[in-house]
N, CA, C and O of each residue as an XYZ file, in Angstrom:
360
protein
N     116.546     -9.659   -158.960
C     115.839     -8.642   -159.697
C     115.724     -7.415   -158.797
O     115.386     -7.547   -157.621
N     116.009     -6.189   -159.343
C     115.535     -5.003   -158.473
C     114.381     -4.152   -159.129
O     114.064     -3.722   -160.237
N     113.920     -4.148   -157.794
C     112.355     -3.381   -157.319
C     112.468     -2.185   -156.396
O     112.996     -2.189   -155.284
N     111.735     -0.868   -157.184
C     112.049      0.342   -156.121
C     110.503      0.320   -155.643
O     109.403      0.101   -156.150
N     111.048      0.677   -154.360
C     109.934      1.056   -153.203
C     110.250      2.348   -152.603
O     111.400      2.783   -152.572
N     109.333      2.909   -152.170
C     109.259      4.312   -151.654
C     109.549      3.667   -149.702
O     108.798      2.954   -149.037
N     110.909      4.288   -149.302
C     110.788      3.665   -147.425
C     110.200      4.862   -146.815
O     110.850      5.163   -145.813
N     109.224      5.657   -147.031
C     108.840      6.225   -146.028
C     107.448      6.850   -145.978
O     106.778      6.926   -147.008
N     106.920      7.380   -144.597
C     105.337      7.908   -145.404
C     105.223      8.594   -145.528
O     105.841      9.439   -144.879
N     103.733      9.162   -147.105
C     103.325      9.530   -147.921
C     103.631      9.011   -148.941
O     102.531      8.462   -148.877
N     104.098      8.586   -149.951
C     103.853      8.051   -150.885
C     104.805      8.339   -152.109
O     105.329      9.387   -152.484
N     104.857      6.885   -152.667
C     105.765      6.917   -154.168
C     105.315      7.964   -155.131
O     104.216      8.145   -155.656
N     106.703      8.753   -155.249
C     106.711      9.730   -156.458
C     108.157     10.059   -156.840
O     109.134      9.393   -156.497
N     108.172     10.920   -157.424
C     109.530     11.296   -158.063
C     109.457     12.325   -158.580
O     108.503     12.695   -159.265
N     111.051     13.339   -158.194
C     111.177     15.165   -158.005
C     110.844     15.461   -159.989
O     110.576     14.954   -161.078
N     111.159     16.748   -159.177
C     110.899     17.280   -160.955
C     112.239     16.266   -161.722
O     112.184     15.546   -162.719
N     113.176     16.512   -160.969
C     114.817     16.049   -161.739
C     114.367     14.748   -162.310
O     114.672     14.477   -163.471
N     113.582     13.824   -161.501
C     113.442     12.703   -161.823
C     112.579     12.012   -162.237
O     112.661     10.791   -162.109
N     111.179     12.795   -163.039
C     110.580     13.260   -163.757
C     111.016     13.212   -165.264
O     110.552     12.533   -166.180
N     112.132     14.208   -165.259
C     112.574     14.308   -166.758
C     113.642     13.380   -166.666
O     113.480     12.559   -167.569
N     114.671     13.115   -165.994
C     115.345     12.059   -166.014
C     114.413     10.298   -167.106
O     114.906      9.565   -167.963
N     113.177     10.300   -166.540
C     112.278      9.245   -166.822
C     111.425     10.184   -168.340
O     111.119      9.562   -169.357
N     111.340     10.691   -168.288
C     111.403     11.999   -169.980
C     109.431     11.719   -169.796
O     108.614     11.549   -170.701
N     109.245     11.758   -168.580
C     107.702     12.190   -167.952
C     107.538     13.806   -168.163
O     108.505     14.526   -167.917
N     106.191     14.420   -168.663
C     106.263     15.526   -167.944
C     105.940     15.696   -166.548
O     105.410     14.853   -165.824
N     106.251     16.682   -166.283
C     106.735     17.268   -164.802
C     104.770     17.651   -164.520
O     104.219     18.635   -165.015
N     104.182     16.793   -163.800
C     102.867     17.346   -162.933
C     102.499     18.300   -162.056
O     101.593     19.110   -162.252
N     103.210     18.224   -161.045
C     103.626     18.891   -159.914
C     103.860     18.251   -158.985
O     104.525     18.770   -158.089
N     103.564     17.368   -158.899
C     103.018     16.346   -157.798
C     104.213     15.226   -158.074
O     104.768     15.025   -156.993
N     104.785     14.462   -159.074
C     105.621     13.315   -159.020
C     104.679     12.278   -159.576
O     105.128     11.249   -160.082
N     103.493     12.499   -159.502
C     102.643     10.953   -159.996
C     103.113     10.207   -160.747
O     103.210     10.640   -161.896
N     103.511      9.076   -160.543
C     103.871      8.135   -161.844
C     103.417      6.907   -161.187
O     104.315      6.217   -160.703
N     101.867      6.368   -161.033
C     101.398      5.618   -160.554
C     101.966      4.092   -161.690
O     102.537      3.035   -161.423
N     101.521      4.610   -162.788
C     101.739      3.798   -164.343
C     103.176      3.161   -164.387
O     103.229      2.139   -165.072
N     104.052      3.457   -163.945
C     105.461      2.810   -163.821
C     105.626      1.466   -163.600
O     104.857      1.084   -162.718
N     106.274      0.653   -164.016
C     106.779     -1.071   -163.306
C     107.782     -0.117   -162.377
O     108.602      0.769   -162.618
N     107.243     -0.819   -161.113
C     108.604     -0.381   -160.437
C     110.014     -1.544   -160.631
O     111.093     -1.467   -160.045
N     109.645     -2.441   -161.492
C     111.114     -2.814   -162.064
C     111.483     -1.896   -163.438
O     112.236     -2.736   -163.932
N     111.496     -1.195   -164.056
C     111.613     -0.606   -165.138
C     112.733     -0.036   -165.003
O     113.083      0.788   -164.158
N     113.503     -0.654   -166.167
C     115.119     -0.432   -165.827
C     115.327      1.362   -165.831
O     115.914      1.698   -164.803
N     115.141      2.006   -166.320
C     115.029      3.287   -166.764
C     115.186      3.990   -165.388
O     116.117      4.671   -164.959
N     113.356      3.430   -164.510
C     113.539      4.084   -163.083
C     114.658      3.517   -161.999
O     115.036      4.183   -161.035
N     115.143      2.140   -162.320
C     116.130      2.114   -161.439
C     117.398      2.702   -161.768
O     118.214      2.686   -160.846
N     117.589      2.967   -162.325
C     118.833      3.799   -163.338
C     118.607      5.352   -163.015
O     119.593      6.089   -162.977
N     117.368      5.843   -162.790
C     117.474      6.770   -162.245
C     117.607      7.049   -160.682
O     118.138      8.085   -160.283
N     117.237      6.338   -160.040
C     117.243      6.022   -158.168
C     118.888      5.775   -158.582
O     119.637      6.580   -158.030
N     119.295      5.165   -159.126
C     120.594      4.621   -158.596
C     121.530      5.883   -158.864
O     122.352      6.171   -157.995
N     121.430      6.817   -160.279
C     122.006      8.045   -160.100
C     121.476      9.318   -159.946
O     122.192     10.233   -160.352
N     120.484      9.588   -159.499
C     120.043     10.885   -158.863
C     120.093     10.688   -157.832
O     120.065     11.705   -157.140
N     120.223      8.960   -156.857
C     119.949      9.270   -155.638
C     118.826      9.808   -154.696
O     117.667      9.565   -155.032
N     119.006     10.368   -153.787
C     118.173     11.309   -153.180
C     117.309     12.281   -153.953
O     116.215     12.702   -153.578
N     117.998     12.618   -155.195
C     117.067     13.835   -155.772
C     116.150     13.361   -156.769
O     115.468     14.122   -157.456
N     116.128     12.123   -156.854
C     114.441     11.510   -157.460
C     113.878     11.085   -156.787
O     113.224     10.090   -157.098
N     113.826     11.665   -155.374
C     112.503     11.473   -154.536
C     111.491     12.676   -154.790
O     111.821     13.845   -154.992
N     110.287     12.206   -154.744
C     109.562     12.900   -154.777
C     109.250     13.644   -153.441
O     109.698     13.148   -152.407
N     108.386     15.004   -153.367
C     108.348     15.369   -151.995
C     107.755     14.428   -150.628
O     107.736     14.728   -149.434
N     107.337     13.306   -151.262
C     107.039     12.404   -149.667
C     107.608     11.073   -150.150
O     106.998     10.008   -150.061
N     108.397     11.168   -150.485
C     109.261      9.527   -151.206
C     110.852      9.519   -150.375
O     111.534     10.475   -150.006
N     111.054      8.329   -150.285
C     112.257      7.835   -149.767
C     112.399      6.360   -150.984
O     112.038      5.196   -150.805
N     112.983      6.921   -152.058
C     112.995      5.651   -152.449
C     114.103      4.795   -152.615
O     115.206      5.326   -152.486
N     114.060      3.573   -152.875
C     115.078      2.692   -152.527
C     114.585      1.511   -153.333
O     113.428      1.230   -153.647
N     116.036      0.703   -153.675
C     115.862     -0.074   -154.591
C     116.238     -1.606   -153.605
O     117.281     -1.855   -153.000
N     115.121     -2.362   -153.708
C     115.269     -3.868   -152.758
C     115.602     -4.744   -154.416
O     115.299     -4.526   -155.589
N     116.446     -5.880   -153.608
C     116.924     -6.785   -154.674
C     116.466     -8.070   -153.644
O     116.782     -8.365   -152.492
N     115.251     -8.884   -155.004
C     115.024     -9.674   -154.761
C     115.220    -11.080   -155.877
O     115.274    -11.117   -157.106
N     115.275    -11.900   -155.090
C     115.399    -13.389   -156.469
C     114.688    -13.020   -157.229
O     113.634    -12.428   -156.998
N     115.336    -13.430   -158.746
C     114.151    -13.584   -160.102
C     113.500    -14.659   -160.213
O     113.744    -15.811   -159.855
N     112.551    -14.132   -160.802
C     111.064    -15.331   -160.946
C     110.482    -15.399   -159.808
O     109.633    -16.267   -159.607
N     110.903    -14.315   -158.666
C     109.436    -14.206   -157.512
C     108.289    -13.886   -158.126
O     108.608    -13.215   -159.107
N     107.083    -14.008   -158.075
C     106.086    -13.195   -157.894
C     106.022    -12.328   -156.729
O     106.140    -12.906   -155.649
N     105.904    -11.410   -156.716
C     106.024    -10.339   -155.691
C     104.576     -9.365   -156.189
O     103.929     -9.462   -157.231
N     104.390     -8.488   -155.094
C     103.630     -7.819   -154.754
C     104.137     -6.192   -154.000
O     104.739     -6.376   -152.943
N     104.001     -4.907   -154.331
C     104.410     -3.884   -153.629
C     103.089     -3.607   -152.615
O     102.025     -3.132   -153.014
N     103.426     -4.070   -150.973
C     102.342     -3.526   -150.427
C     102.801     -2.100   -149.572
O     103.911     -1.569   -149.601
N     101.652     -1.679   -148.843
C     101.740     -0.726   -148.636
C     101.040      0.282   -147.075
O      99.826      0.229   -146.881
N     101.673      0.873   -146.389
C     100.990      1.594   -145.179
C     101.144      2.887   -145.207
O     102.201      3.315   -144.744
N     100.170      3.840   -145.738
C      99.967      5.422   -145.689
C     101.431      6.094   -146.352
O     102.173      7.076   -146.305
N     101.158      4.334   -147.202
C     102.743      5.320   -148.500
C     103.738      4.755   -147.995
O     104.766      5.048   -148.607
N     103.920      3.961   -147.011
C     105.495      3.354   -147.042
C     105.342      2.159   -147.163
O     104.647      1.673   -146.271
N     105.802      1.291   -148.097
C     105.997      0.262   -148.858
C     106.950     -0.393   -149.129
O     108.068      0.071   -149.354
N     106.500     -2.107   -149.156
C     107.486     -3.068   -148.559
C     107.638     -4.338   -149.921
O     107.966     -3.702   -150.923
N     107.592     -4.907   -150.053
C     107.444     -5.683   -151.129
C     107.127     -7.288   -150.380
O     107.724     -7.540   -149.334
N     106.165     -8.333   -150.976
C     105.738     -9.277   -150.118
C     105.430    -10.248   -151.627
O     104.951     -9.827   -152.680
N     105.870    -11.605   -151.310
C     105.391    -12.284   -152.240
C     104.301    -12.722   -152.250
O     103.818    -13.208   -151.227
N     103.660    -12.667   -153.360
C     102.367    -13.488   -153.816
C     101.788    -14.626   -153.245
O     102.646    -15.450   -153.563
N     100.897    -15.293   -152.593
C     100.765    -16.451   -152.510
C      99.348    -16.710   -152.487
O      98.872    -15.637   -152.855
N      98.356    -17.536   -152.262
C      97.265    -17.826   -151.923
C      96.653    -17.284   -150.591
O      97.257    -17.335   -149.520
N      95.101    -16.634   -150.787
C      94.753    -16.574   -149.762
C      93.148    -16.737   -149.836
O      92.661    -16.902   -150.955
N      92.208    -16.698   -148.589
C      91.013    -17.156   -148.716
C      90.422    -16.340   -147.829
O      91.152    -15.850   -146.968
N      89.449    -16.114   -147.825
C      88.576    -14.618   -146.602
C      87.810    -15.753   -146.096
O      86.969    -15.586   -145.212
């Protein structure tokens, strides 16, 4: 299954191009918090805009992982990794 993640910091977004590419209006900013980052649409757009559906602090990139993971997108000051699900206890 592929999952886009933003590789660098500041944080997942996407340019104006890739914005309307995804037929979002254009914010200013790239916000598209609301997205599956499996959503075929956005990987279809990473895969042909490339570079130019990054948003201004995005590096994004598409990781391919087994289907039927549970997965999780985590995250450090916007650069984000993907980690599976599992049990935990505080």
């Amino acid at each position: 299954m592929k999952v886009v993640i933003n590789k660098r910091y500041g944080g997942f977004g996407l340019s104006k191009a890739g914005m309307e590419f995804m037929g979002l209006e254009w914010d200013g900013y790239g916000h598209c918090s609301e997205l599956s980052r499996q959503n075929p649409k956005l990987i279809e757009c990473v895969e042909k805009l490339g570079s130019k559906a990054n948003g201004g602090f995005a590096d994004l990139t598409i990781v391919e992982i087994p289907d039927g993971v549970e997965y999780t997108v985590e995250e450090h000051d916007g650069m984000e990794w993907i980690a599976e699900k599992h049990r935990t206890w505080g």
